[in-house]
C-alpha positions as CSV (number, residue, x, y, z in Angstrom):
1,X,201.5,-75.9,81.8
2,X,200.1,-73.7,84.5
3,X,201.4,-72.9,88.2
4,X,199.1,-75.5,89.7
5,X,199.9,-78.2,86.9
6,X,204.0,-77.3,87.6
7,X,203.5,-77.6,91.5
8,X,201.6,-80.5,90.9
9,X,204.1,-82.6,89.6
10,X,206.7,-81.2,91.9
11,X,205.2,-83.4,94.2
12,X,205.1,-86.3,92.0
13,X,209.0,-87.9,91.7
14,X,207.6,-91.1,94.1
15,X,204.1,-92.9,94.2
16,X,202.1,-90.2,96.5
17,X,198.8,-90.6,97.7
18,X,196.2,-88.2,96.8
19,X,195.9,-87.3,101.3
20,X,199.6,-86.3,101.2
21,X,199.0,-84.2,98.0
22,X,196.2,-82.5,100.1
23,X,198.5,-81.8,103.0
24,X,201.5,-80.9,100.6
25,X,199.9,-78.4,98.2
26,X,197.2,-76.7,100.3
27,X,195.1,-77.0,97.7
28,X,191.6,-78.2,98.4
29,X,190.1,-81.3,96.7
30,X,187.3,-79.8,95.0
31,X,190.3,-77.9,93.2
32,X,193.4,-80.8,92.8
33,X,191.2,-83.5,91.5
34,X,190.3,-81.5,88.0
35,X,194.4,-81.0,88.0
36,X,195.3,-84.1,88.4
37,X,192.3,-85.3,85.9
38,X,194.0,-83.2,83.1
39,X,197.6,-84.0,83.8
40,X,196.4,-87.4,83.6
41,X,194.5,-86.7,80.3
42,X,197.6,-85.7,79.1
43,X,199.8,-88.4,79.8
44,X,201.6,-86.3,82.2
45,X,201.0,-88.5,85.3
46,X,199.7,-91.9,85.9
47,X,197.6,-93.1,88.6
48,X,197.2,-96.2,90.8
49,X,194.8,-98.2,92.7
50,X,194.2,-99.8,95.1
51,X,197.7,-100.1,95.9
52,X,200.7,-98.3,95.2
53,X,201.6,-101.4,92.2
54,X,198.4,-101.5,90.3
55,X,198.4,-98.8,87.9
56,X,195.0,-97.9,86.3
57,X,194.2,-96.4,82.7
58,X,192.7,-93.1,83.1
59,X,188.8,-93.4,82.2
60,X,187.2,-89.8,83.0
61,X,184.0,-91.7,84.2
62,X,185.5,-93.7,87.2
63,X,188.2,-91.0,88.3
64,X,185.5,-89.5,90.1
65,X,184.9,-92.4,92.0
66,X,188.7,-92.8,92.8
67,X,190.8,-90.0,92.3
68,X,190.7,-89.0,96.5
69,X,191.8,-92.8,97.2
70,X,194.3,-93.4,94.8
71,X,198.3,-92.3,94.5
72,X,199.7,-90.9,91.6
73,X,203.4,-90.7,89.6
74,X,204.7,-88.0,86.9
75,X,205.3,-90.3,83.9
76,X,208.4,-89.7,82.2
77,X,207.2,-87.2,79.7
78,X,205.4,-85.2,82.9
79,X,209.0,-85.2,84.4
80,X,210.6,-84.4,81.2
81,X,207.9,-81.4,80.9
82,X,208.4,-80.1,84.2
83,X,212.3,-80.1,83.9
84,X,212.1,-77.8,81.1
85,X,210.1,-75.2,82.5
């Protein structure tokens, strides 16, 4: 897991959506969307849209479309990974 990937899910106890990422990591979004895409393809965190309840399956093709409007949550094996860092 790398810094970014750690901090990342630091973030991610409670649904957050994707602008308060933005203001709590500093990170731009050109560079947080391709770490949230792989956490995601990885099972690490889970994504929802277009409300905090509706969670969506990852699909690389349409996460472009919605990554910047959707929330996210570490999935219980992305908590378990980050706790054991």
């Amino acid at each position: 897991m790398t810094d970014a990937e750690f901090d990342l899910l630091d973030e991610l106890y409670f649904v957050t959506p994707f602008k308060v990422l933005l203001e709590k990591t500093g990170q731009p979004a050109a560079e947080l969307l391709p770490v949230l895409s792989r956490l995601l393809e990885r099972g690490l965190v889970r994504y929802y849209w277009p409300d905090p309840d509706t969670e969506l399956a990852y699909e690389p093709t349409s996460f472009g479309a919605l990554g910047q409007d959707a929330s996210y949550l570490a999935s219980k094996e992305g908590l378990l990974q980050h706790n054991t860092r």
